[in-house]
C-alpha positions in Angstrom: -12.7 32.8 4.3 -12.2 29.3 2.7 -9.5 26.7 3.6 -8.1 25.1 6.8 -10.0 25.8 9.9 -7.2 27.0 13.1 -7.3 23.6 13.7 -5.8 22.1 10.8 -3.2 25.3 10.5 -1.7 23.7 14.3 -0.7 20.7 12.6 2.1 19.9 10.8 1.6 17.2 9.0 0.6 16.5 5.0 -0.4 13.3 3.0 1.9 11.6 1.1 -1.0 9.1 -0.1 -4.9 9.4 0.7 -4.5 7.4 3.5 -1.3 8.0 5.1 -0.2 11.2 6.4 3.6 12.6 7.5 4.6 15.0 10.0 5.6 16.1 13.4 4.5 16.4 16.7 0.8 17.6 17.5 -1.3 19.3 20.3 -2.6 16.6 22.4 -5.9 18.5 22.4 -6.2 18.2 18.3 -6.6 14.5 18.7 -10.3 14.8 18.4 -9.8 16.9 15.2 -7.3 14.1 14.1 -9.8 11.4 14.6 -12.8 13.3 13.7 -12.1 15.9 10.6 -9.3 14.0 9.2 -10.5 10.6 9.7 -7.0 9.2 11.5 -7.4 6.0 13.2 -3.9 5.1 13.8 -0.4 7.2 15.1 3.3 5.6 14.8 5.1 8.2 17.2 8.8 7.5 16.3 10.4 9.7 19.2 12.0 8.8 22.2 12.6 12.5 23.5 8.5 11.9 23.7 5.5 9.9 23.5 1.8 10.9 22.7 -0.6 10.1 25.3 -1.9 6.6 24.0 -5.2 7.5 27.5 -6.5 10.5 24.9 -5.4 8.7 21.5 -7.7 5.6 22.9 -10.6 7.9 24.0 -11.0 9.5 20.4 -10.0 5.8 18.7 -7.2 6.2 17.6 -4.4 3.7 18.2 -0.8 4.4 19.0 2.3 2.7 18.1 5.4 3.8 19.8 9.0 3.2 17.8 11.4 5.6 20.2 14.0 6.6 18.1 16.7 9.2 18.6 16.8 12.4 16.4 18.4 12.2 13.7 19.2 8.5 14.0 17.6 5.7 11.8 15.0 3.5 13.5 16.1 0.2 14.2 16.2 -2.6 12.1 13.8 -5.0 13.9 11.3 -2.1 14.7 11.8 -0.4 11.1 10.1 -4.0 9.9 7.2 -4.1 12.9 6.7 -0.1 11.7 6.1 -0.9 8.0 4.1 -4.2 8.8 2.0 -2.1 11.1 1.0 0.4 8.8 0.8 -1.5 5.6 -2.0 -3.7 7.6 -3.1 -0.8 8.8 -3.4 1.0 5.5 -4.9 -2.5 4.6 -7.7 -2.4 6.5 -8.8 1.2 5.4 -7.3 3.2 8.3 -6.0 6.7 7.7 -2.5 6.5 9.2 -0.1 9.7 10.8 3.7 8.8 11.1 4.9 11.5 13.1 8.3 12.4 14.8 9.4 16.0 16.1 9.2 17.8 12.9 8.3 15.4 10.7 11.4 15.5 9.1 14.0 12.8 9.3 12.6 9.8 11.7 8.9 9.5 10.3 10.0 10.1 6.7 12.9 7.2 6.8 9.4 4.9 7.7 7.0 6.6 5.4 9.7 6.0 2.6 9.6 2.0 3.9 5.9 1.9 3.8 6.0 3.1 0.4 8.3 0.5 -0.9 6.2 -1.4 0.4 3.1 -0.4 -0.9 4.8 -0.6 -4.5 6.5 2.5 -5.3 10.5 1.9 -6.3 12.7 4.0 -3.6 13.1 7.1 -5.8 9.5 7.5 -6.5 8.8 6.9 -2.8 11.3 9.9 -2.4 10.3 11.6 -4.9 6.3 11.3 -3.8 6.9 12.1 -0.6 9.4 14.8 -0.9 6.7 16.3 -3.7 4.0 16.0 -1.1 6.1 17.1 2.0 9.0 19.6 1.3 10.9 19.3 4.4 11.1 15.6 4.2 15.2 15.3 4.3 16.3 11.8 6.2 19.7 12.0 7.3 22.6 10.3 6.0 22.5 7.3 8.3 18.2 7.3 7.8 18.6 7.2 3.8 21.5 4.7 4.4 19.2 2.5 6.7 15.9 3.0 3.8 18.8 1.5 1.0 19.7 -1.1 3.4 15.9 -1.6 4.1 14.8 -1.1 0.2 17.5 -3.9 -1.0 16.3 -6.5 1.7 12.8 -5.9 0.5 13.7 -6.0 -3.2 15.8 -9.5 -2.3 12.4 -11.1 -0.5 10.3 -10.0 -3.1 12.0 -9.9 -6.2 11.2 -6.6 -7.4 12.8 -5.5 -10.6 14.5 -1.4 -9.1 17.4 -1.1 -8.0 18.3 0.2 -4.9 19.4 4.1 -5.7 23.0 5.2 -4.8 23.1 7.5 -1.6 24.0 10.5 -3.9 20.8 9.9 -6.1 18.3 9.9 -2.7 21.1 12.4 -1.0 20.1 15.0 -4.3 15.8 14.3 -3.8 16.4 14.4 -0.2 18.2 17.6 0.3 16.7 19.4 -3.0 15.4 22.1 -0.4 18.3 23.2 0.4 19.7 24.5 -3.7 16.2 24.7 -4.7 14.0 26.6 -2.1 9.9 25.4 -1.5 7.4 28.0 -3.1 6.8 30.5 0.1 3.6 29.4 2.3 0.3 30.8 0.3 -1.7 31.1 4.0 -1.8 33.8 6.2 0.4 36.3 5.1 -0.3 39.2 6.9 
């Protein structure tokens, strides 16, 4: 038997670039695997329903950010800019970075998409690349209106050359799951 070890199957949570990986919650007790196996040094926990414990995080060296947000709900503006600054410097300095809300879903991808912007990668693409990457990212209306709000202030400070996408073109990447099912899992099917 090849593949993931049980570890690795308890975490949901896949890379959208070598160094920064999306997803949702985790065991507390898989922090050592984060750290150790998959080389994580830093955690943006966006929920407010929760918080990872930042004691065990510290003890395996791994540093937390905390950007409570509500399900389903965007992240605010002022923290949506500390979130991407964060991890950018983060991803800057050669840490391995894991966004995470509760299912890895809405909240973590609405930053993920942000840190791709800024990183280079026009909004679609960003989409695109992380929806390619990570199936069930699918923002919600009010997180894909708050990354085209984001996006167009970022293309405004730093002249970039995309436009920002209509809410119908992300809406159509976004939601593509739900005309155009994923492939079925290819692990344990018993």
């Amino acid at each position: 038997m090849g593949g993931m070890s049980a570890l690795s199957r308890r975490l949901n949570l896949d890379w959208v670039l070598p160094s920064l990986a999306v997803g949702g919650r985790f065991p507390i007790d898989t922090a050592e695997h984060l750290a150790g196996a998959l080389g994580i040094r830093c955690v943006v926990d966006v929920r407010v329903e929760a918080c990872d414990d930042e004691h065990v995080l510290r003890e395996h060296g791994i540093t937390l950010l905390h950007l409570p947000t509500e399900d389903l709900r965007a992240i605010r503006g002022d923290r949506l800019d500390d979130g991407v600054a964060w991890v950018t410097d983060q991803l800057a300095r050669g840490n391995k970075v894991y966004i995470h809300c509760e299912h890895g879903v809405g909240r973590s991808a609405l930053l993920a998409l942000c840190v791709l912007v800024a990183l280079g990668h026009p909004p679609l693409e960003a989409l695109s690349l992380a929806k390619q990457r990570r199936w069930q990212v699918s923002p919600s209306t009010e997180q894909l209106r708050t990354f085209m709000a984001w996006a167009e202030a970022w293309r405004q400070r730093n002249a970039a050359t995309w436009r920002v996408p209509s809410l119908e073109e992300l809406a159509a990447i976004a939601h593509s799951h739900l005309t155009q099912p994923p492939p079925a899992s290819r692990g344990n099917e018993d």
